[in-house]
Z-matrix of the N, CA and C atoms (Angstrom, degrees):
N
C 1 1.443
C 2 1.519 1 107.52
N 3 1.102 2 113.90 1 124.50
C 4 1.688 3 123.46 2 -168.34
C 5 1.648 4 94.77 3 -116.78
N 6 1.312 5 104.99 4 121.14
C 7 1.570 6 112.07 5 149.99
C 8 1.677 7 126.99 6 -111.11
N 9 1.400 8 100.17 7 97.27
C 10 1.153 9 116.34 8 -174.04
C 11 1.674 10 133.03 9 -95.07
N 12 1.293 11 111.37 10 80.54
C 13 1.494 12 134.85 11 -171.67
C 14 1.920 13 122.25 12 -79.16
N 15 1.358 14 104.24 13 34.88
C 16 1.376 15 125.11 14 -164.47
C 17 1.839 16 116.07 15 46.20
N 18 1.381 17 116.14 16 -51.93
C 19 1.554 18 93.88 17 -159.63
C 20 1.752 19 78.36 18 -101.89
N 21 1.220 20 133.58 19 -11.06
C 22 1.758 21 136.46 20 -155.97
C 23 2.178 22 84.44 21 -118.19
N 24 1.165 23 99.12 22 144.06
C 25 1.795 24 118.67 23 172.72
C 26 1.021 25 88.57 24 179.08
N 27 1.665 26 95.19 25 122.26
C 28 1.736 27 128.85 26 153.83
C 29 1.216 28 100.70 27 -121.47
N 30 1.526 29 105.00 28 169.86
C 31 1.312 30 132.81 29 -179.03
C 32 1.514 31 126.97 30 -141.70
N 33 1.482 32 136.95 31 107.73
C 34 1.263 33 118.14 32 161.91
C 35 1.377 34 142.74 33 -85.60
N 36 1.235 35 130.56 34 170.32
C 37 1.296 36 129.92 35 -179.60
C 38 1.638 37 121.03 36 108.59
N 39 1.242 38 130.29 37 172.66
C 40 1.691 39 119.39 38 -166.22
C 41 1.556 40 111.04 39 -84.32
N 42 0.986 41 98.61 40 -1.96
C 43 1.703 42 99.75 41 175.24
C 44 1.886 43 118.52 42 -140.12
N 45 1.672 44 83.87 43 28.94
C 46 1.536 45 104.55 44 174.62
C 47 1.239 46 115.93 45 -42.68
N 48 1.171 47 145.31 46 -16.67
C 49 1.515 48 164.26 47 158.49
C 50 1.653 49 96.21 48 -40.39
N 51 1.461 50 119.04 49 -60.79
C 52 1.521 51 105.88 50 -154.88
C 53 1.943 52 104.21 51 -73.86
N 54 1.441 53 119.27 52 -54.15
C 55 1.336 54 91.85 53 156.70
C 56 1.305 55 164.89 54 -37.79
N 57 1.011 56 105.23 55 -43.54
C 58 1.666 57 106.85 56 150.09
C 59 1.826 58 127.08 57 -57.98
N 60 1.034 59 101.07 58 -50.41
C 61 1.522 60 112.54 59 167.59
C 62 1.249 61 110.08 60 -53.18
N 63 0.962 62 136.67 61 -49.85
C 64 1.507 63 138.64 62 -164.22
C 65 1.793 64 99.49 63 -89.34
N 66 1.070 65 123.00 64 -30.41
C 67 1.136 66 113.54 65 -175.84
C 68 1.615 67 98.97 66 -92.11
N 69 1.170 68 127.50 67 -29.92
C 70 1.558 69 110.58 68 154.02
C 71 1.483 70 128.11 69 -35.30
N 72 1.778 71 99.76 70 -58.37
C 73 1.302 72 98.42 71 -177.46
C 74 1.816 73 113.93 72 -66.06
N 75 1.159 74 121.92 73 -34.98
C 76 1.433 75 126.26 74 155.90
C 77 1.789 76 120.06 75 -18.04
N 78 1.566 77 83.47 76 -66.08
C 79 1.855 78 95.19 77 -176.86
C 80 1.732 79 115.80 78 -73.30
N 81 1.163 80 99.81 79 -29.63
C 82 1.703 81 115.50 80 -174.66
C 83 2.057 82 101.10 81 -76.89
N 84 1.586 83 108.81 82 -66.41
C 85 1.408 84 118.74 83 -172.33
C 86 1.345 85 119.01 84 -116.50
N 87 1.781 86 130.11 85 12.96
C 88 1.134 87 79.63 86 140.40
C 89 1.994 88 65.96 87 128.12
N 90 1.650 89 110.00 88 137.86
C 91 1.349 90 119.11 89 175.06
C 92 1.824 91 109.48 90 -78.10
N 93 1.468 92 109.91 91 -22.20
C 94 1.604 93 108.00 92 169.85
C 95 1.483 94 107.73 93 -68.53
N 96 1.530 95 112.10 94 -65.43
C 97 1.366 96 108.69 95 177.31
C 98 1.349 97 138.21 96 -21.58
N 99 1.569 98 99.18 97 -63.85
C 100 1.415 99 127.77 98 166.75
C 101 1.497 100 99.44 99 -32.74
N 102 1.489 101 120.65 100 -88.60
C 103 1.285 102 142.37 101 -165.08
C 104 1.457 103 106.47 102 -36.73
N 105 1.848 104 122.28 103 -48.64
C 106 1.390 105 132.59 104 -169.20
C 107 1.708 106 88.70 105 -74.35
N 108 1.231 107 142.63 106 -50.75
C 109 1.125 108 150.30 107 164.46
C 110 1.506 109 116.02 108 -19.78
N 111 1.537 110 97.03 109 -68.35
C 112 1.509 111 101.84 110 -168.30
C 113 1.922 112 105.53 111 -71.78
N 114 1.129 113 118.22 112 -13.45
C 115 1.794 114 124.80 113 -159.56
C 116 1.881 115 83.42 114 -92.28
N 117 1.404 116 101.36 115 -38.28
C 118 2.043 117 100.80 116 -175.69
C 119 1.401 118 98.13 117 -71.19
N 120 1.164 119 134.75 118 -20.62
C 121 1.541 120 115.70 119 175.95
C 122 1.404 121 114.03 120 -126.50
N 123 1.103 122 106.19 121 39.97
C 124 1.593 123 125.22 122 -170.16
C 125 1.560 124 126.02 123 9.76
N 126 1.361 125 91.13 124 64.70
C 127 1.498 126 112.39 125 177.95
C 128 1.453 127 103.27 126 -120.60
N 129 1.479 128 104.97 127 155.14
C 130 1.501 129 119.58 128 169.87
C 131 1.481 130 123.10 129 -86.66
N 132 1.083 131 116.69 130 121.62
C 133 1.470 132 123.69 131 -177.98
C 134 1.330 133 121.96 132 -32.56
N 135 1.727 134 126.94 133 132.92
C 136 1.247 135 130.41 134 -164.44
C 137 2.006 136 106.88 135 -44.85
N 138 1.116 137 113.78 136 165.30
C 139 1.564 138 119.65 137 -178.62
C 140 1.195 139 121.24 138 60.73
N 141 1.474 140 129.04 139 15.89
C 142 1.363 141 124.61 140 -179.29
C 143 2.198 142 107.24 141 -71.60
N 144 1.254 143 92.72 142 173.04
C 145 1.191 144 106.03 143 -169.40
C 146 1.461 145 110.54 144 -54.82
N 147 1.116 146 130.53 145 146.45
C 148 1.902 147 139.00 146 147.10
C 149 1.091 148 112.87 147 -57.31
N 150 1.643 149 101.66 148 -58.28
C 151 1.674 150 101.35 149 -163.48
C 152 1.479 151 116.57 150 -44.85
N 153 1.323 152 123.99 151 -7.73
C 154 1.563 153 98.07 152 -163.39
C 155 1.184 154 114.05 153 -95.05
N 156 1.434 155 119.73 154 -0.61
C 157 1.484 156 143.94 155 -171.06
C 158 1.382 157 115.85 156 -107.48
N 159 1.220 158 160.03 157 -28.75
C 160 1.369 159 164.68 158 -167.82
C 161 1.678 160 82.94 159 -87.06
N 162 1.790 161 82.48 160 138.88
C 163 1.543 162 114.89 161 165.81
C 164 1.089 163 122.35 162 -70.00
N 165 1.043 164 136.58 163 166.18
C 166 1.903 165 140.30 164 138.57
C 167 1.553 166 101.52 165 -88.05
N 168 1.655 167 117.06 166 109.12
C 169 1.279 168 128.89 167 137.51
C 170 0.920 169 130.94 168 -106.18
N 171 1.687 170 113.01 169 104.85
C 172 1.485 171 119.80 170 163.97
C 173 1.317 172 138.68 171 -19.78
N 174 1.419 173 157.50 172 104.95
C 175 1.573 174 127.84 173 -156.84
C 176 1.879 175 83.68 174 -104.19
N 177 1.476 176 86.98 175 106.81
C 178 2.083 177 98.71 176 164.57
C 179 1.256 178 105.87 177 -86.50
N 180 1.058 179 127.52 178 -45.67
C 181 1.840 180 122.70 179 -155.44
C 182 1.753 181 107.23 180 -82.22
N 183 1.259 182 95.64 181 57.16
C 184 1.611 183 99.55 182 -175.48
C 185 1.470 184 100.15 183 -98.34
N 186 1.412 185 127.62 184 -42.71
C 187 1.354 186 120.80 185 175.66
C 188 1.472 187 99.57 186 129.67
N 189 1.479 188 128.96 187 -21.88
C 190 1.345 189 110.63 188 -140.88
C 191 1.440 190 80.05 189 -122.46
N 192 2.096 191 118.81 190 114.74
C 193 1.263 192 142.26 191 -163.51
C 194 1.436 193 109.99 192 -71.74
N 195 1.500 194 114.42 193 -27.31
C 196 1.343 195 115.11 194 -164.66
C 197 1.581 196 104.93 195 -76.01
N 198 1.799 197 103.50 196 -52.52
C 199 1.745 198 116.53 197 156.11
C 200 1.754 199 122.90 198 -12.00
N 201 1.479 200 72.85 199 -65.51
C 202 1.808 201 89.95 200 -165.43
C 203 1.194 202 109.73 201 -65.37
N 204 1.644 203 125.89 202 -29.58
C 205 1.403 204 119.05 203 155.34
C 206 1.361 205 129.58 204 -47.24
N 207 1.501 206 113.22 205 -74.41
C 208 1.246 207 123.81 206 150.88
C 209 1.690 208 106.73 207 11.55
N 210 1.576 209 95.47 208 -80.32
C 211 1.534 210 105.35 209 -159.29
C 212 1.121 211 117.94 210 -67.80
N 213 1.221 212 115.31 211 -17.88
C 214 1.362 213 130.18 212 -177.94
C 215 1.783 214 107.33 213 -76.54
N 216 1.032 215 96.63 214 -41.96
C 217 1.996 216 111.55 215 167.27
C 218 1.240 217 99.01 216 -37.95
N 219 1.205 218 93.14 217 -80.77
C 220 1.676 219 113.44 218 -165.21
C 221 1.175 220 118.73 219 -70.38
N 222 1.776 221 133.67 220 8.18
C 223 1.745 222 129.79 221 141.65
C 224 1.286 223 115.38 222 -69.47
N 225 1.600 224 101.45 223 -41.82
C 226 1.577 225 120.34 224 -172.13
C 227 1.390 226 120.94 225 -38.16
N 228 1.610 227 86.58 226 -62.13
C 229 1.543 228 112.03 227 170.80
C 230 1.265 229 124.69 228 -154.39
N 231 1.534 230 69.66 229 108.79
C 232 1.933 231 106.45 230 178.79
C 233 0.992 232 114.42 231 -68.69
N 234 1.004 233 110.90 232 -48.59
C 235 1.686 234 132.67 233 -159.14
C 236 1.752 235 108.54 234 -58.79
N 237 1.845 236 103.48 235 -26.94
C 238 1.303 237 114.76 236 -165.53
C 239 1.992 238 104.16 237 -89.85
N 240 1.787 239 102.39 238 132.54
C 241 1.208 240 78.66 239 -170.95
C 242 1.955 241 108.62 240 -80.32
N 243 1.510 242 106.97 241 164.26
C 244 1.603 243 113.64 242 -157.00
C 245 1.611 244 92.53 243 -132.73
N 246 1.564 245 97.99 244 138.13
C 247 1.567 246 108.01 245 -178.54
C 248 1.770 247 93.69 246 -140.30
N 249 1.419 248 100.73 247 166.08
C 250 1.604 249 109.93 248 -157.37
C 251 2.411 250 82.10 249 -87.01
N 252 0.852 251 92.86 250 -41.22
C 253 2.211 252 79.60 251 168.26
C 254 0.973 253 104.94 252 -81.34
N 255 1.495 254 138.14 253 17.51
C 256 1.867 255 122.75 254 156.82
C 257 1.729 256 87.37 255 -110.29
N 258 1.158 257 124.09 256 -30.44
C 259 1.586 258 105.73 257 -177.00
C 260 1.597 259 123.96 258 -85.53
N 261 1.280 260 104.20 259 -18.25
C 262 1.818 261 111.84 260 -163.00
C 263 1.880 262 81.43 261 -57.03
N 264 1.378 263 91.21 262 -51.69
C 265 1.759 264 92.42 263 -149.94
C 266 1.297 265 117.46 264 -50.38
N 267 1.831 266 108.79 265 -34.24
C 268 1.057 267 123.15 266 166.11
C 269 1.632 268 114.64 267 -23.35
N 270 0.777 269 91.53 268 -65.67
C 271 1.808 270 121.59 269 -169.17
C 272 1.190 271 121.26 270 -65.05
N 273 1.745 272 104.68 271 -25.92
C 274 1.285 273 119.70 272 -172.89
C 275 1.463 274 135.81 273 33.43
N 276 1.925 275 84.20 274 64.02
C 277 1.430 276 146.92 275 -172.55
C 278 1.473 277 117.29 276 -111.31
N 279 1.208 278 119.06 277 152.42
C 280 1.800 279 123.46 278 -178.85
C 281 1.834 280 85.82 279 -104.65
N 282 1.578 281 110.53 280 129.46
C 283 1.414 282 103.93 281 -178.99
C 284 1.310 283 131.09 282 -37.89
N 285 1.284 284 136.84 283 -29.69
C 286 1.481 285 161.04 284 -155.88
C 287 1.515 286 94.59 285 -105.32
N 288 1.269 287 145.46 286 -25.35
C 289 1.017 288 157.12 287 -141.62
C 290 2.080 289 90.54 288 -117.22
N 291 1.544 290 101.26 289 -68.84
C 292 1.299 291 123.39 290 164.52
C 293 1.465 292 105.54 291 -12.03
N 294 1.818 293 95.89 292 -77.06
C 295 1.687 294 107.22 293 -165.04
C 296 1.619 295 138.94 294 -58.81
N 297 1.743 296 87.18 295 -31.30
C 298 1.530 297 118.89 296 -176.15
C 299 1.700 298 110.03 297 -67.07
N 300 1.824 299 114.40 298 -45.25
C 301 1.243 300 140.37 299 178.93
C 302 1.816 301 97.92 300 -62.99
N 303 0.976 302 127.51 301 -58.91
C 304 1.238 303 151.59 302 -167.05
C 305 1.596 304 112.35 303 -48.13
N 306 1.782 305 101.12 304 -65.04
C 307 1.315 306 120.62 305 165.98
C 308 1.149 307 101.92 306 -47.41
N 309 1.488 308 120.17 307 -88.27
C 310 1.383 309 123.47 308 -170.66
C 311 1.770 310 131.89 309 -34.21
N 312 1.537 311 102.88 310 -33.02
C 313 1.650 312 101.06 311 166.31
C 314 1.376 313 105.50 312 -92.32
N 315 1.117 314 133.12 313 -8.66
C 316 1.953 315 113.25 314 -166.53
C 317 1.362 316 106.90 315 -117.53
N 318 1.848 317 115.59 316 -19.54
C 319 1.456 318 119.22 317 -176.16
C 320 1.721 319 113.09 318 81.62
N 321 1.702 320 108.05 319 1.81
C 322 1.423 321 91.90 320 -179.72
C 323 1.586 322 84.64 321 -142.20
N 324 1.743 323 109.47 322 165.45
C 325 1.108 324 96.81 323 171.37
C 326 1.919 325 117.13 324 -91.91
N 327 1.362 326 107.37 325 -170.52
C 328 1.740 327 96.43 326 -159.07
C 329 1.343 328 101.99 327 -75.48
N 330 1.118 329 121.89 328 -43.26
C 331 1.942 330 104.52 329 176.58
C 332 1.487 331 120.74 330 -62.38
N 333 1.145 332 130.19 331 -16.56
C 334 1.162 333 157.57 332 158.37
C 335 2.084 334 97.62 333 -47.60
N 336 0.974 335 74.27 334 -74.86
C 337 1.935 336 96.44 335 -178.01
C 338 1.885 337 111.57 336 -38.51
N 339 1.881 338 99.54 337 -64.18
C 340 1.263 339 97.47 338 -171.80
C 341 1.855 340 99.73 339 -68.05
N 342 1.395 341 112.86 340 -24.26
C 343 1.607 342 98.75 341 -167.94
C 344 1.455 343 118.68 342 -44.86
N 345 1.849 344 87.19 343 -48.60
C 346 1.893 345 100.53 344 -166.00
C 347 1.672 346 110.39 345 -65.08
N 348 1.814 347 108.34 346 -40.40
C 349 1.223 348 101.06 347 -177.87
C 350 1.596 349 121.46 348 -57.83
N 351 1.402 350 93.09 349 -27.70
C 352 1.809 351 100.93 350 -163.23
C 353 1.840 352 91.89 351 -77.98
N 354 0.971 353 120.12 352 -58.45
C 355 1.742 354 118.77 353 175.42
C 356 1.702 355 100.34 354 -44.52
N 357 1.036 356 119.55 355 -70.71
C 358 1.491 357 106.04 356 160.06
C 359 1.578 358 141.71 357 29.07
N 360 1.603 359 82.15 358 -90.34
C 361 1.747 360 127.68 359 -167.75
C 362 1.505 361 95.62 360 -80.05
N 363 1.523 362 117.31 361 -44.58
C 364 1.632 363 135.51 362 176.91
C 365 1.721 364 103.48 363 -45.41
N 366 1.082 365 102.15 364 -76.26
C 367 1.304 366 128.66 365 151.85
C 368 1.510 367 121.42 366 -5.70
N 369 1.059 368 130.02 367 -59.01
C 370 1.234 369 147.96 368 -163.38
C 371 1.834 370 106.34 369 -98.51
N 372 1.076 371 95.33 370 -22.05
C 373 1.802 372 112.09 371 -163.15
C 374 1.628 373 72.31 372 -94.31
N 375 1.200 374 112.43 373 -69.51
C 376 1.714 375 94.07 374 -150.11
C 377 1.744 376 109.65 375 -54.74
N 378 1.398 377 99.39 376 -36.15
C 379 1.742 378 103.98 377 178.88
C 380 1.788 379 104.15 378 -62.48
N 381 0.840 380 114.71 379 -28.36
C 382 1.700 381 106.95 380 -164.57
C 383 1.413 382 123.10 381 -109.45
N 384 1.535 383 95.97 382 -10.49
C 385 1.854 384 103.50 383 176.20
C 386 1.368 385 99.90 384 -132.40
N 387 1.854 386 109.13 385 173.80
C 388 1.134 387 106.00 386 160.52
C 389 1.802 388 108.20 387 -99.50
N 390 0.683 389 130.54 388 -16.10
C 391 1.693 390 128.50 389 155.22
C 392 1.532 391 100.11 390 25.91
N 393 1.683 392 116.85 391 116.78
C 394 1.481 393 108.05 392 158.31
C 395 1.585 394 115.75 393 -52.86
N 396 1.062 395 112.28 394 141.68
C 397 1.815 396 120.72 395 160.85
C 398 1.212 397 107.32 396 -18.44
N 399 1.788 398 108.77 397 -70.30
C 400 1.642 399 127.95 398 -170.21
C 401 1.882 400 100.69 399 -41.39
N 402 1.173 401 109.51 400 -50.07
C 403 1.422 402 106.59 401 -171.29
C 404 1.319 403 124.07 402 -75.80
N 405 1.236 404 118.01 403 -36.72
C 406 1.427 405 127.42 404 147.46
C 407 1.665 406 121.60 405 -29.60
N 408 1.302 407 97.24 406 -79.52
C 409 1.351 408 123.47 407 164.63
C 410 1.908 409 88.93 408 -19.11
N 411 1.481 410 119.68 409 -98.81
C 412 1.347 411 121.59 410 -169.64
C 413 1.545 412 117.76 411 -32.98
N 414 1.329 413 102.84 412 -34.23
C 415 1.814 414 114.40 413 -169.11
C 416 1.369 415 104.98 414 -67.08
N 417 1.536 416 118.12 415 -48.29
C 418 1.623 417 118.27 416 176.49
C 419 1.609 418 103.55 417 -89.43
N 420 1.054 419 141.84 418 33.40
C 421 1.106 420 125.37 419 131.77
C 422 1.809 421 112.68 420 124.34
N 423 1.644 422 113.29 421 4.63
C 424 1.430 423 126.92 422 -171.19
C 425 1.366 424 117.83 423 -133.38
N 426 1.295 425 113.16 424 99.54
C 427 1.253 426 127.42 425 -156.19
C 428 1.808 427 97.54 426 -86.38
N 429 1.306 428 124.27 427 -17.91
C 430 1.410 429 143.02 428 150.36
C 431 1.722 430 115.87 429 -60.60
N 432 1.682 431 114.85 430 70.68
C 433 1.155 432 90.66 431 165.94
C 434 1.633 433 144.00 432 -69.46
N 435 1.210 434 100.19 433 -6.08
C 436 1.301 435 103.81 434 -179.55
C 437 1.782 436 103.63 435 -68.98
N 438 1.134 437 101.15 436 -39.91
C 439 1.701 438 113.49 437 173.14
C 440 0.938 439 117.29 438 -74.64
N 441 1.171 440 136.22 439 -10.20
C 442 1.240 441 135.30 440 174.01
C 443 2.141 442 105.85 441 -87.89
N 444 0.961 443 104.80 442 -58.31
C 445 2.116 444 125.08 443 169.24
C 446 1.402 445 84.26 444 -36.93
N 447 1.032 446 128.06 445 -79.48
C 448 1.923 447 134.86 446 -166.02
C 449 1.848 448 108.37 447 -36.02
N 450 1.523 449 94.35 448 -47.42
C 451 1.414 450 101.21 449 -153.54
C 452 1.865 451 98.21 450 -82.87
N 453 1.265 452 113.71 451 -23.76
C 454 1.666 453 128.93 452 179.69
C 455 0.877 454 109.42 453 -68.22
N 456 1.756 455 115.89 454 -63.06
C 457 1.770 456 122.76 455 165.64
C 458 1.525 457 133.21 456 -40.23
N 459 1.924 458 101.41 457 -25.79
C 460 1.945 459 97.59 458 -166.93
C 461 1.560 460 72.00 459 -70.99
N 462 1.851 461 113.85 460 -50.58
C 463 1.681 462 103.92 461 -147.21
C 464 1.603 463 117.07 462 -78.75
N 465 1.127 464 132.31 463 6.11
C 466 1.379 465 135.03 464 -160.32
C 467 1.620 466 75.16 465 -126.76
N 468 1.166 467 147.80 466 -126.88
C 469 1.271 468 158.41 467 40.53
C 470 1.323 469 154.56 468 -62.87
N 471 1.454 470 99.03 469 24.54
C 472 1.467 471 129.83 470 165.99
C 473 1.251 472 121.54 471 -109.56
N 474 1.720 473 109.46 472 177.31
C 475 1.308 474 93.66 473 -175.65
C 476 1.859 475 101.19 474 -103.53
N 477 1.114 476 134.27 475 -155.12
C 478 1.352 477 130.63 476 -155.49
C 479 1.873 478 92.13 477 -94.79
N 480 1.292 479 98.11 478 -23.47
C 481 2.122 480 91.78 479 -170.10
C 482 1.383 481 71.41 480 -65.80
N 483 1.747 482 132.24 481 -71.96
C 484 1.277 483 133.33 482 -85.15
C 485 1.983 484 92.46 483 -94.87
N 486 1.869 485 99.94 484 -24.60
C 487 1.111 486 106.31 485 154.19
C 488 1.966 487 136.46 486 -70.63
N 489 1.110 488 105.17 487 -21.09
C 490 1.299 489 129.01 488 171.06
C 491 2.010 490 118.19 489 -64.53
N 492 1.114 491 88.31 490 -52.11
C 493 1.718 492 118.62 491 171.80
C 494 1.990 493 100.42 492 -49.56
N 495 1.566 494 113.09 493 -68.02
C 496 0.912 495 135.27 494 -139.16
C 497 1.881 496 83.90 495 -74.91
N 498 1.474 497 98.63 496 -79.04
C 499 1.733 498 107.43 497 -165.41
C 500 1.198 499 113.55 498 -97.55
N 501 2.114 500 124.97 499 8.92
C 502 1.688 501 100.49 500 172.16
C 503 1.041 502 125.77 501 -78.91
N 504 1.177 503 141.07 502 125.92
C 505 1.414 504 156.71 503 173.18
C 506 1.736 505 103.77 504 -44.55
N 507 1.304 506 101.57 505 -64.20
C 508 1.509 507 121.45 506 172.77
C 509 1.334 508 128.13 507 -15.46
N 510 1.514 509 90.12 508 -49.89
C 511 1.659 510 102.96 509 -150.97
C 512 1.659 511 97.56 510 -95.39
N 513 1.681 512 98.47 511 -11.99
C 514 1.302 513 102.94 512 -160.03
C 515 1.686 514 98.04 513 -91.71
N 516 1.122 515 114.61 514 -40.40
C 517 1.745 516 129.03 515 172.69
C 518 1.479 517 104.97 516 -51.23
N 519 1.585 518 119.15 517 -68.43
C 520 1.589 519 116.47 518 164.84
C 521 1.429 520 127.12 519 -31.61
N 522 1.332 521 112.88 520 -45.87
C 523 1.639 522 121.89 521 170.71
C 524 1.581 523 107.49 522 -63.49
N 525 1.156 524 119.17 523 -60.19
C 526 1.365 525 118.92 524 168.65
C 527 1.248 526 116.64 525 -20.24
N 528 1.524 527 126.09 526 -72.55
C 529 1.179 528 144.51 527 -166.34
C 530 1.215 529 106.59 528 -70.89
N 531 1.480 530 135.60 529 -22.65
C 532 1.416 531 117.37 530 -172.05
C 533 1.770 532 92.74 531 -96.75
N 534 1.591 533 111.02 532 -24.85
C 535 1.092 534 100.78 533 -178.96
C 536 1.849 535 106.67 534 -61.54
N 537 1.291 536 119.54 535 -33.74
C 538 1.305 537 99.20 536 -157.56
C 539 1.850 538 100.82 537 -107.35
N 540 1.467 539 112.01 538 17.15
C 541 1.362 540 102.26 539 173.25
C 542 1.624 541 98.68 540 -96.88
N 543 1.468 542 101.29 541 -24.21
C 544 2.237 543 109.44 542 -179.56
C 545 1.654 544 96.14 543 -62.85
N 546 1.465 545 136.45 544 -6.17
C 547 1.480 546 125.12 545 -174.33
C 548 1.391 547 105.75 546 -111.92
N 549 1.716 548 95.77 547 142.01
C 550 1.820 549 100.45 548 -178.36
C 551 1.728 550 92.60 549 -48.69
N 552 1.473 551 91.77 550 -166.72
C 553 1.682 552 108.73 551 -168.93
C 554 1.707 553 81.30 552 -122.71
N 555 1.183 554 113.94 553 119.02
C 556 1.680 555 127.05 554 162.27
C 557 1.611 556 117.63 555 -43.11
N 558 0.494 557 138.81 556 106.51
C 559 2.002 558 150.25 557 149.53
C 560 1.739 559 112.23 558 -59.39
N 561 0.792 560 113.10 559 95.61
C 562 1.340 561 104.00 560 -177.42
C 563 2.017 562 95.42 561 -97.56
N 564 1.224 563 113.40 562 130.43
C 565 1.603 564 105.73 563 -179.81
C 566 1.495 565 97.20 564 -114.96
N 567 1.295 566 111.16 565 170.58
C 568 1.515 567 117.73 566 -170.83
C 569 1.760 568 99.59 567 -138.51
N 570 1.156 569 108.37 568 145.70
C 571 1.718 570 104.45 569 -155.84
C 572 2.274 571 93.88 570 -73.45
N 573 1.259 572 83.49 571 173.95
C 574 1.431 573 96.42 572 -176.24
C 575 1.830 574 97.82 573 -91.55
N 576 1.624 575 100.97 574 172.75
C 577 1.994 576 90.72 575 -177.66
C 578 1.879 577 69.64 576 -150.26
């Protein structure tokens, strides 16, 4: 994230260095430059998105036991779909009662809550498996994939491949391996004496 105030540019983050730099070279040589720049040191061009980086942290240490159950439900099983009249009761709560309690210990309200966790878990699936989307999609809890792509994209700002592409490990280890089982096997010989 570059804040760029003409004669003043800062930058945050652990490698806050490459934004600014690159957006120098931007202002100095030129939006191709820049771009051929940022692909030679395989960085992404200054101003790219946040969203795709922030965690989901739960806030537990709120105090309020009935909450912390709740939440604990709803890591358990994600997969299960959850409505505020299947949870009040849980809680053995009046729904309105539910939401107010809810807000107040977690800081978000509960659909709010299952979204981030379930993008989350999404999240983690696409980086760590190759799992179609569609199945994913069902595993965290949205049997609507089209609703599910929509709801990944407001919060990521990608779509679930385009996040998949970027940070799966998975997909990237599998490629590996086919790359190096598709190559003869090297012979190295050593002369005769």
């Amino acid at each position: 994230m570059v804040i760029d105030d003409v004669d003043i540019m800062t930058a945050a983050g652990i490698l806050a260095w490459v934004d600014p730099g690159l957006t120098l070279v931007d202002r100095m040589l030129g939006p191709s430059v820049m771009l051929h720049t940022a692909r030679f040191v395989l960085a992404d061009p200054p101003r790219r998105r946040q969203s795709l980086y922030p965690v989901f942290t739960p806030r537990l240490q709120h105090g309020d036991t009935d909450i912390r159950e709740v939440q604990a439900r709803l890591h358990a099983c994600r997969h299960e779909p959850h409505s505020v009249e299947h949870l009040a009761p849980t809680a053995a709560m009046h729904p309105r009662t539910f939401l107010r309690r809810f807000k107040e210990a977690t800081g978000v309200t509960v659909t709010e809550y299952i979204q981030a966790a379930c993008i989350a878990k999404a999240r983690e699936l696409l980086e760590l498996t190759n799992e179609p989307v569609a199945q994913i999609s069902r595993s965290v809890g949205y049997p609507d994939v089209s609703n599910f792509r929509r709801l990944f994209q407001r919060a990521t700002g990608v779509t679930p491949s385009e996040y998949r592409s970027r940070f799966g490990i998975a997909a990237r280890g599998s490629r590996q391996e086919d790359l190096s089982m598709g190559q003869p096997a090297r012979i190295r010989s050593t002369p005769s004496r």
